[in-house]
C-alpha positions in Angstrom: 126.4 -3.7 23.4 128.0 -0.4 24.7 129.6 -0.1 27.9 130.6 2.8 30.2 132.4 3.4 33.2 130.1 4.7 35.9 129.6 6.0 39.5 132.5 6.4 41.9 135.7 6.2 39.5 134.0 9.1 37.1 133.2 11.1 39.9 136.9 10.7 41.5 138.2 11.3 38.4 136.5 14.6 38.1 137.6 15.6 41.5 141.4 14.4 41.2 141.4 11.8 43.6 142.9 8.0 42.7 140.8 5.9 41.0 140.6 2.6 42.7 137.8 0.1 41.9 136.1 0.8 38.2 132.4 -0.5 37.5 131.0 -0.7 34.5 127.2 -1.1 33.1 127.0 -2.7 30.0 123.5 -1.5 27.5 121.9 -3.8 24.9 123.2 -7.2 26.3 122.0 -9.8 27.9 123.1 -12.6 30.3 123.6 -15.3 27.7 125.8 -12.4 25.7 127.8 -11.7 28.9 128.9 -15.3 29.4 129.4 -16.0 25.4 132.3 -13.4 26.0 134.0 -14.9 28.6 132.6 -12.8 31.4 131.6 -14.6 34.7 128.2 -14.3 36.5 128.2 -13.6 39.7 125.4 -11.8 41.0 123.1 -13.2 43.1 120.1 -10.2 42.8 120.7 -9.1 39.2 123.0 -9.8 36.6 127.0 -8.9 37.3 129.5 -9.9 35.6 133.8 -10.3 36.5 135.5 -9.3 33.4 137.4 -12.5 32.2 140.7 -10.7 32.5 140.9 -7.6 34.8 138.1 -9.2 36.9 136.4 -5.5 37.0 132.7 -5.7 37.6 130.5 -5.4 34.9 126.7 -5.0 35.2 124.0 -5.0 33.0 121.8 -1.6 32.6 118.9 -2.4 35.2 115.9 -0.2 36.3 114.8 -1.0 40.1 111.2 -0.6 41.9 110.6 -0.3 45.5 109.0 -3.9 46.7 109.0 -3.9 50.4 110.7 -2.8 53.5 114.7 -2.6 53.8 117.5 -2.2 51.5 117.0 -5.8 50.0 112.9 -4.4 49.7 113.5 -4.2 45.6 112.3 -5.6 42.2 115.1 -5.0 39.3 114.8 -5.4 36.0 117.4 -5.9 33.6 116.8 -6.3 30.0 118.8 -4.6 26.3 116.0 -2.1 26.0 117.1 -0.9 29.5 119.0 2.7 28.3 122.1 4.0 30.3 119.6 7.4 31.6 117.5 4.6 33.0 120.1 3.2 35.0 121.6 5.9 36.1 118.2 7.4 37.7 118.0 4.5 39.9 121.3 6.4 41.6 121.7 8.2 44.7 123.6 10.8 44.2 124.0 13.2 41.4 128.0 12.5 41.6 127.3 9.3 41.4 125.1 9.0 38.3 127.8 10.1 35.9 129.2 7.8 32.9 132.4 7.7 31.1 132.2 6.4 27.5 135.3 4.4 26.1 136.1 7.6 24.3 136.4 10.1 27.5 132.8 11.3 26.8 131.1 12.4 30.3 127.4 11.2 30.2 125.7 13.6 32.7 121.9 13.6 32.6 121.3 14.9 36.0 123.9 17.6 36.8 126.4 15.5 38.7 129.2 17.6 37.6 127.6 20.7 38.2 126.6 19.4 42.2 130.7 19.0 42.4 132.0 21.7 41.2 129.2 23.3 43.7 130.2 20.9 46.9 126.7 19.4 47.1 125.1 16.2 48.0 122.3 16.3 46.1 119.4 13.4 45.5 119.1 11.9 41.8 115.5 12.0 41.9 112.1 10.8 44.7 113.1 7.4 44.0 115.8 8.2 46.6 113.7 7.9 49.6 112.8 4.4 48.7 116.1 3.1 50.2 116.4 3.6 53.7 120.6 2.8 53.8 121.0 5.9 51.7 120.2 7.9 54.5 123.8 6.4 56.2 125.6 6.3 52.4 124.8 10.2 52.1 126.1 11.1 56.2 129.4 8.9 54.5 130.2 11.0 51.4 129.2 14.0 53.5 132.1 12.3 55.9 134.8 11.6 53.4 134.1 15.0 51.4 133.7 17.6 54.3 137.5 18.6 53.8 136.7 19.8 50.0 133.6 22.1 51.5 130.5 19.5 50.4 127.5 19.7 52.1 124.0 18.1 52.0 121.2 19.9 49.7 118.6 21.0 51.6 116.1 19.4 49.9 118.1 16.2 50.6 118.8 16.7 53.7 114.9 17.3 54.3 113.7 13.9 52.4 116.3 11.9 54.5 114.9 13.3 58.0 110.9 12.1 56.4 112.7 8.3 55.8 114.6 8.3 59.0 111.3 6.3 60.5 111.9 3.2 62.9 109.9 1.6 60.3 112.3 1.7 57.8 115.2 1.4 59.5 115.1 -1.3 61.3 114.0 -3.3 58.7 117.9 -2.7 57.4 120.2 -5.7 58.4 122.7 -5.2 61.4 125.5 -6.6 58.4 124.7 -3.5 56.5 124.2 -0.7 59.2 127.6 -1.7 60.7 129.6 -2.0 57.2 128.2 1.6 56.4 129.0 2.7 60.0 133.0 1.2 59.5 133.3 2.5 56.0 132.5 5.7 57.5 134.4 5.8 60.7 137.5 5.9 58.3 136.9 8.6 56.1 138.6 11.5 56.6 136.3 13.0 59.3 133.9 10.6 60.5 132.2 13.1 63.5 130.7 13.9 59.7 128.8 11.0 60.1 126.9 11.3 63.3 126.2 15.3 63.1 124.3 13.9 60.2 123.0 11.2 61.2 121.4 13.1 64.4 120.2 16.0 61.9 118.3 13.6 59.8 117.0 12.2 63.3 118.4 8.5 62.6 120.9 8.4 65.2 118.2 8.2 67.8 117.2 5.1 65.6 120.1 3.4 65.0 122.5 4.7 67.8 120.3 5.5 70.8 123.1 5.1 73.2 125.1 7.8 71.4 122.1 10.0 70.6 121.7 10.0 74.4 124.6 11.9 75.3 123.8 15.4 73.4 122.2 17.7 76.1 123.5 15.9 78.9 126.1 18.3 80.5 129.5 17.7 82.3 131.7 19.5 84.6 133.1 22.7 82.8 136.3 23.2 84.6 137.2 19.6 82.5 134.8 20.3 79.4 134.8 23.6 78.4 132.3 22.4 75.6 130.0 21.1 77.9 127.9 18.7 76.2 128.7 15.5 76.0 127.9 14.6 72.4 129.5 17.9 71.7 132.5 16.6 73.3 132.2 12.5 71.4 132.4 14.4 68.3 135.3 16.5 69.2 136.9 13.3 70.3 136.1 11.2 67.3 137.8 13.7 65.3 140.8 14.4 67.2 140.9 10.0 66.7 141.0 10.7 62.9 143.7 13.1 63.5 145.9 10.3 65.6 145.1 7.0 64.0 143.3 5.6 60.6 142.3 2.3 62.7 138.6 2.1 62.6 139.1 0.5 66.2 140.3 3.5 68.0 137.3 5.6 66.4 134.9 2.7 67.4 136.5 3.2 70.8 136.1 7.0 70.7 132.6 6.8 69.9 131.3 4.7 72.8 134.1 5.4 75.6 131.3 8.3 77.0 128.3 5.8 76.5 127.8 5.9 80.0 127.2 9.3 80.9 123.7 8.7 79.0 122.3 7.0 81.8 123.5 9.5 84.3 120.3 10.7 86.5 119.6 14.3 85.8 120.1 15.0 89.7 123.5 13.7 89.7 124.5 16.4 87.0 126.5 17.9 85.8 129.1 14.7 87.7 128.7 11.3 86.2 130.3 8.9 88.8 130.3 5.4 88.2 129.7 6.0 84.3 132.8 3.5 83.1 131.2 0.6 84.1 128.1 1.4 83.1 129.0 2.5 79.8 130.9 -0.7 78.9 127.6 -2.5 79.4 126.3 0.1 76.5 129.2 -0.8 74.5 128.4 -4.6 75.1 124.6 -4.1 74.1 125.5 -2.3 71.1 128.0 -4.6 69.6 125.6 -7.5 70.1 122.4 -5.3 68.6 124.8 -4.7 65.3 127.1 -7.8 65.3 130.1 -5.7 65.5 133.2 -7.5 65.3 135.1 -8.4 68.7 138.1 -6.8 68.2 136.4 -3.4 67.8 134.5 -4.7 71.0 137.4 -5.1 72.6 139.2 -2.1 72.1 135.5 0.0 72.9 134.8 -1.8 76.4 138.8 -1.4 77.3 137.9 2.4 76.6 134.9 3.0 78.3 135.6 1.2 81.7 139.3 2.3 82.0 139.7 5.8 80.1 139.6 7.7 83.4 142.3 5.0 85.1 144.7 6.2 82.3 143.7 9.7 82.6 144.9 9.7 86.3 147.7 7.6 85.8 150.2 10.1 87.3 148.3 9.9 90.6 148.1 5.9 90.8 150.3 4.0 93.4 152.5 1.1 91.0 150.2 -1.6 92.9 146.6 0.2 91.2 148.9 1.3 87.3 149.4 -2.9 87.7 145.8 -3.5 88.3 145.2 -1.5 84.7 147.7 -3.2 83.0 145.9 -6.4 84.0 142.5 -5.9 83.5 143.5 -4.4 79.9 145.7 -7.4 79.1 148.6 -5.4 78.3 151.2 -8.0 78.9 149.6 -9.9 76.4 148.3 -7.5 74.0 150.6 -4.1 74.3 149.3 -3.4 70.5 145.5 -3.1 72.1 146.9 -1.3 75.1 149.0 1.0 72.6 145.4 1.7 70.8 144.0 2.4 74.3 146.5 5.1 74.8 145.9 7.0 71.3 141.5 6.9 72.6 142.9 8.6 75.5 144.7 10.9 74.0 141.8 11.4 71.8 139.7 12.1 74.9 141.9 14.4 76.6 142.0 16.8 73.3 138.5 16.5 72.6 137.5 19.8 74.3 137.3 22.5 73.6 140.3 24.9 73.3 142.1 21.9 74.3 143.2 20.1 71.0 146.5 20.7 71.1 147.3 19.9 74.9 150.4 17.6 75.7 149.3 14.0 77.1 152.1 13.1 79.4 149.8 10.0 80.7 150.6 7.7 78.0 154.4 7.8 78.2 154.1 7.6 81.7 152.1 4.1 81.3 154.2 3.0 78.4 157.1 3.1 80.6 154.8 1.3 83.5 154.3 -1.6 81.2 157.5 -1.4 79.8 159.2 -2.4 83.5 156.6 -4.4 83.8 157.5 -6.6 81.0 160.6 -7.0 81.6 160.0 -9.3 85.1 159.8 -12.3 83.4 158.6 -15.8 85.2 161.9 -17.3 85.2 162.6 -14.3 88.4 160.3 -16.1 90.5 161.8 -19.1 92.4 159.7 -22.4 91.4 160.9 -24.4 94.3 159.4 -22.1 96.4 156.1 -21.3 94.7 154.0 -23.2 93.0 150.2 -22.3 91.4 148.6 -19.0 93.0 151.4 -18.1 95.1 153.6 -18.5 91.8 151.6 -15.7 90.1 151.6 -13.5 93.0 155.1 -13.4 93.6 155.2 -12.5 90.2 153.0 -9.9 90.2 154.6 -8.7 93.4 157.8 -8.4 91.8 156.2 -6.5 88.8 154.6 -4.3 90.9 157.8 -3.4 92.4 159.3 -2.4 89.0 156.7 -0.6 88.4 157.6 1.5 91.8 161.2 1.8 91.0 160.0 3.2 87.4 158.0 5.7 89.5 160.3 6.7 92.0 163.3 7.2 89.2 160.4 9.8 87.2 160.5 11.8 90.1 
């Protein structure tokens, strides 16, 4: 049997970045020769194997053919006459259909090293178009390697717009749209991902309450871009730029959601568009069984993102109210996260990236006095139950105040 190491750790190599997970295809084996050696079976669609030592993957050489709808919509077949070429056809990429043999020798049938050196994102062959979740693993590279100057071929960039049908992908599991969509939000400029998405025309698909919000205008004198998926996208990177929590770009993405549904006589104002948005955000995360503390964090966003926006105008009794409805007592890490979405917000605009965001000391100090009233400052013999948590909050409130009135 020969073995080479293939895909992403060749291609990373090539371009000087760390190497962390290695894969391997083994040629001229079979199962029963895998397992003789020590290795473990455990794939469940074709044969991979954990190396009995570094537990590195190892699969055999396969071929695949297109059987139905969806990513899982595939026939493989693995077997020694299976050659290396073969296997890596079956690729995405061109940078990821490169092989490393145990003696440094780069195997590179399709010009994979060429495509690098060049910045593209280029298609291994028509066999790409059978596998709808390429369309979202291409707008992913195209996120993590904008920095380095890559870009989509055009010819790639033209077969993904003919798969991005509803056909096709929504016959993709909500499991895998999401993982794609979280693996994405944390490269290194994930507004990468929905310019392409929307250019291949699959964000209307998969995203519709996001794909909404381009063309639907907003008040310039606070948006001097305008647009409101211009501004999302300015926002979701200006979230990179604060924070590598996928949370806070999840939050990014949907805070605006509501502005969507905004009627086009009420332009270019959307009142009322907080808590209709969080409704959005509550739709999508149940569509694509996204987890709840990403839910969370995105309905905290959209129905409050304004509040903290104006929180040098609130009274201490209404910066309370916020802190309560966002759980911030409890949870000062989520409300922390909050504050860096806001932030996000209030530099996604246009010639305003680099503003100041006095707002978020001002409610970290807020929550701060807050915090500090604890329940043993109430007097239990004289309140018990509601009244209990009201004097409470009244003192709270109060602290608050005094916080306010010593900032002036």
């Amino acid at each position: 049997m020969d073995i080479y190491l293939v895909g992403g750790a060749v291609r990373d190599k090539l371009l000087g970045r760390p190497v962390t997970d290695r894969d391997w295809v083994v040629v001229g084996a079979t199962p029963e020769a895998m397992t003789e050696r020590g290795f473990r079976p455990v794939g469940r669609d074709f044969p991979v194997f954990l190396h009995p030592e570094s537990g590195e993957e190892y699969a055999l050489a396969r071929t695949e053919r297109k059987a139905g709808r969806g990513y899982h919509g595939f026939d493989f077949h693995a077997a020694p006459d299976v050659s290396l070429e073969d296997d890596l056809a079956r690729r995405d990429l061109t940078i990821n259909a490169m092989a490393e043999t145990r003696e440094g020798e780069l195997v590179d049938p399709f010009g994979g090293r060429a495509d690098l050196e060049a910045g593209l994102l280029r298609h291994v062959s028509p066999a790409f178009r059978e596998d709808p979740l390429r369309i979202l693993r291409v707008a992913r590279f195209a996120a993590r390697f904008h920095h380095l100057g890559f870009r989509i071929a055009e010819e790639t960039l033209t077969l993904m717009q003919t798969m991005a049908t509803p056909e096709e992908l929504q016959a993709l599991s909500p499991e895998r749209i999401w993982q794609e969509t979280e693996r994405a939000l944390g490269e290194a400029a994930p507004q990468v991902f929905i310019r392409v998405l929307r250019e291949t025309g699959a964000l209307a698909i998969l995203f519709p309450e996001v794909d909404r919000l381009f063309g639907v205008p907003q008040p310039e004198a606070h948006h001097p871009e305008i647009d409101t998926g211009d501004h999302v996208l300015r926002v979701l990177e200006q979230a990179a730029r604060l924070s590598d929590d996928t949370r806070i770009r999840f939050a990014a993405l949907v805070h605006d959601l509501g502005k969507g549904l905004t009627p086009t006589q009420a332009w270019p104002a959307h009142h009322g568009h907080e808590k209709s948005g969080e409704k959005l955000v509550v739709a999508m995360v149940k569509r694509l069984r996204i987890p709840k503390a990403h839910e969370r964090l995105g309905r905290l966003a959209a129905r409050w993102h304004t509040h903290v926006h104006r929180a040098q105008e609130l009274r201490a009794a209404t910066i309370m109210k916020v802190l309560e409805a966002c759980d911030a007592l409890r949870r000062p890490e989520d409300f922390e996260r909050l504050l860096l979405v806001c932030e996000a917000d209030a530099r996604g605009r246009k010639g305003l990236e680099g503003r100041a965001y006095p707002q978020a000391n001002h409610l970290r100090a807020c929550l701060a006095a807050a915090a500090a009233v604890g329940s043993e400052q109430v007097d239990a013999s004289r309140y018990q139950g509601k009244a209990f948590g009201d004097a409470l909050r009244r003192l709270r409130v109060r602290a608050i105040a005094n916080t306010l009135s010593g900032a002036e």
